[in-house]
N, C-alpha and C positions, 0 to 999 in steps of 0.2 A: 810334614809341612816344611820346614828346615829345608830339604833336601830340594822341593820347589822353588823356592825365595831365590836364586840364582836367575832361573828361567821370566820367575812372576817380573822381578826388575827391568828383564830383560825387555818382556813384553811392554813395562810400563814407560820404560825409555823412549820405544819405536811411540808410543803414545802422543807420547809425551813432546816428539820431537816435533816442531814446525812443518818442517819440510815433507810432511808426511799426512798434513790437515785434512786437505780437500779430499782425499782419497779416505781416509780414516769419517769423513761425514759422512759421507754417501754409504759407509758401509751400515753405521750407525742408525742412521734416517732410515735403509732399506730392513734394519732390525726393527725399529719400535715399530712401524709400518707393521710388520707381521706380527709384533708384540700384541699391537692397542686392536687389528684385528679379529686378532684370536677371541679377545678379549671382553669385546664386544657381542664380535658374532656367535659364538661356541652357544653363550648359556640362555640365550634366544633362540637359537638353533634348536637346542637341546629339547627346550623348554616346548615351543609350536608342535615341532614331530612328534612328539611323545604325548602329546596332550589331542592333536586334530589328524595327523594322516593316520594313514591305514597302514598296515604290510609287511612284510617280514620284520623282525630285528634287523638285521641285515638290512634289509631297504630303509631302514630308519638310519642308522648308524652311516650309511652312503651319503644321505640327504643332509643330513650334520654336517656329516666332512667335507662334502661339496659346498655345500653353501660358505661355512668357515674358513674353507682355502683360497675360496672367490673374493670373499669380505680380504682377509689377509695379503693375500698375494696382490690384488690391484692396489692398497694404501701402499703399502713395499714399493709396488711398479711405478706410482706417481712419485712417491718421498723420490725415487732415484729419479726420474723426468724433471721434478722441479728445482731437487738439489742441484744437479747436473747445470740444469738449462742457466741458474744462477749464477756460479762459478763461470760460466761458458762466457757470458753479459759481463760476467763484474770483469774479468779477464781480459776482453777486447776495449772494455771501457778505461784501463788504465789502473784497476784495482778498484775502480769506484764504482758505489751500487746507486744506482738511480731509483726513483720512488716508479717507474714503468717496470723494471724488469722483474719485478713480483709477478704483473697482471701478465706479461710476455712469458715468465715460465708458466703462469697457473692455466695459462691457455693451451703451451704444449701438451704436459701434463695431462691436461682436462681432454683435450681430444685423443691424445694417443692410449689413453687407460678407460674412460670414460664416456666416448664418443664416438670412437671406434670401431670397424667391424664388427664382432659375435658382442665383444663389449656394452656395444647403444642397446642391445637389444634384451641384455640379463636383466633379470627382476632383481637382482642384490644392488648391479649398478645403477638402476634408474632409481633405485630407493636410498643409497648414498648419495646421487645427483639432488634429487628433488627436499633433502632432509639440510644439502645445502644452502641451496637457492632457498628455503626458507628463512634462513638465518640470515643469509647475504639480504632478504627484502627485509627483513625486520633493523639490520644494520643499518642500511641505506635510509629508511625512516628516522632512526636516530640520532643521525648524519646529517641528515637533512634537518633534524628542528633543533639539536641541541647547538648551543654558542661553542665558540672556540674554548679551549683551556689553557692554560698557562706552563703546563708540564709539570705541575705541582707532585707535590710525593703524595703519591696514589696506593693504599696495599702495600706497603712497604717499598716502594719502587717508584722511580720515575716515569713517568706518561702518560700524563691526564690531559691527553691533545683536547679532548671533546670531543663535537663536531665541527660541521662544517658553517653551523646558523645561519643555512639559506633562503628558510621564514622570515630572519630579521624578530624571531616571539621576543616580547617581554619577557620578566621575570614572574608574572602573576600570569600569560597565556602558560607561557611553559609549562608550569606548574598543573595546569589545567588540564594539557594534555596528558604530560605523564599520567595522573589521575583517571584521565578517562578513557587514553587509547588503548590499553590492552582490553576494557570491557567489550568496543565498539569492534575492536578488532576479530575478536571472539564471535561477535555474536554476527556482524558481516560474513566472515569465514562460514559458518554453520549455516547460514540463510541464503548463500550460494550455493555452497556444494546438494543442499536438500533441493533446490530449485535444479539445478543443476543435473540431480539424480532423479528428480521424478519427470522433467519434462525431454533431458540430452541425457541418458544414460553413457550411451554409446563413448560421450568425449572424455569421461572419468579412467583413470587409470582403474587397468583390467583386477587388480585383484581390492582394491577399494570399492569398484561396482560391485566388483562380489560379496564383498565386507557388509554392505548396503540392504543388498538383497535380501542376504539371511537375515539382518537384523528388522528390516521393514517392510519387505515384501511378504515374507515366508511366513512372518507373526499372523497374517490375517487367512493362511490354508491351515486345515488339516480334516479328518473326516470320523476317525475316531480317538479314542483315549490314547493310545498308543501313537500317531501320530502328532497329536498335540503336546504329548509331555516329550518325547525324544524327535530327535532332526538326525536324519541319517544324511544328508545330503551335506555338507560343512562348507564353508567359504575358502576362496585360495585364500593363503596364505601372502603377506607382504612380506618381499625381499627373500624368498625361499625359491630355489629353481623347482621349475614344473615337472619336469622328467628327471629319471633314474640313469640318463646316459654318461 
């Protein structure tokens, strides 16, 4: 170890230096990208194939790795599109970041990794898109009813902006919502997609209609014992590519 500590310095230096930042993020960003996807995707992966598909070891062990390279390699692809597109903004603007050039990288980013070509049309990406856009409408609600904040020390840290309180609630509505709207929200969600799935199948994402089927379609066939206690037919899978290519 001794005999490393020359080189380790060495490396921590170029780290360490200024002049060296913006290149040293990108590289960074496009690590934990591949980090946090592995990470995610691997023991989901792992867990689906070995439990629902069919097919060789080998065709299972493909269908992991593909899925887990997809997951991996697009967070990597964006981290480098929105670090990039950032630096690019703050650069032209004089060193200064403006509160637009988030939503101007997160839009490069979002099309060229997400939007894109073979991309729009993967089952891993349309299930990182759409696990977003849930989050982003549940934000934008919170946004919308909560008051402004003061920046008070929040979790150990500063930024407790709030929202945006463009309800104008009280202190006794507000209250009432928090309380109430994740029930309403739940149980709206549930009373749509079931309407949704028994009179518009069609307009449901292809492997949630299938998710559907077997759970409520499929429950009311079978012909004998052997049919009724086993399902040989399984539902796709979300977020898993369909073929072995």
């Amino acid at each position: 170890m001794d005999a490393l500590k020359p080189f380790q310095d060495q490396i921590e230096k170029i780290l360490l230096n200024p002049q060296y930042h913006s290149p040293l993020v990108l590289l960074k960003a496009i690590r934990n990208g591949l980090v946090y996807g592995t990470k995610v995707r691997f023991p989901h992966a792992f867990v689906m194939v070995f439990l629902f598909r069919s097919g060789t070891l080998r065709e299972k062990l493909w269908l992991i790795f593909k899925a887990t390279r997809q997951h991996a390699s697009n967070l990597a692809r964006f981290a480098l599109f929105y670090k990039s597109s950032m630096l690019a903004l703050k650069g032209v603007n004089g060193g200064k970041e403006e509160s637009f050039h988030t939503f101007l990288a997160g839009l490069v980013g979002g099309y060229w990794v997400f939007g894109h070509g073979r991309g729009a049309s993967s089952s891993v990406n349309q299930q990182i898109v759409i696990y977003v856009f849930a989050r982003v409408v549940l934000a934008a609600a919170k946004l919308a009813v909560q008051p402004p904040g003061d920046n008070s020390l929040v979790g150990g840290s500063y930024g407790g902006h709030g929202g945006k309180g463009l309800l104008g609630l009280t202190g006794t509505q507000l209250e009432m919502v928090r309380r109430n709207s994740w029930p309403v929200f739940a149980s709206l969600s549930w009373a749509s997609v079931m309407w949704l799935f028994r009179f518009y199948p069609e307009m449901l994402q292809p492997s949630l209609r299938s998710s559907m089927t077997y759970i409520f379609e499929r429950s009311e066939h079978w012909h004998d014992l052997n049919s009724y206690v086993y399902t040989y037919k399984l539902p796709a899978l979300p977020g898993m590519p369909a073929k072995l290519d």
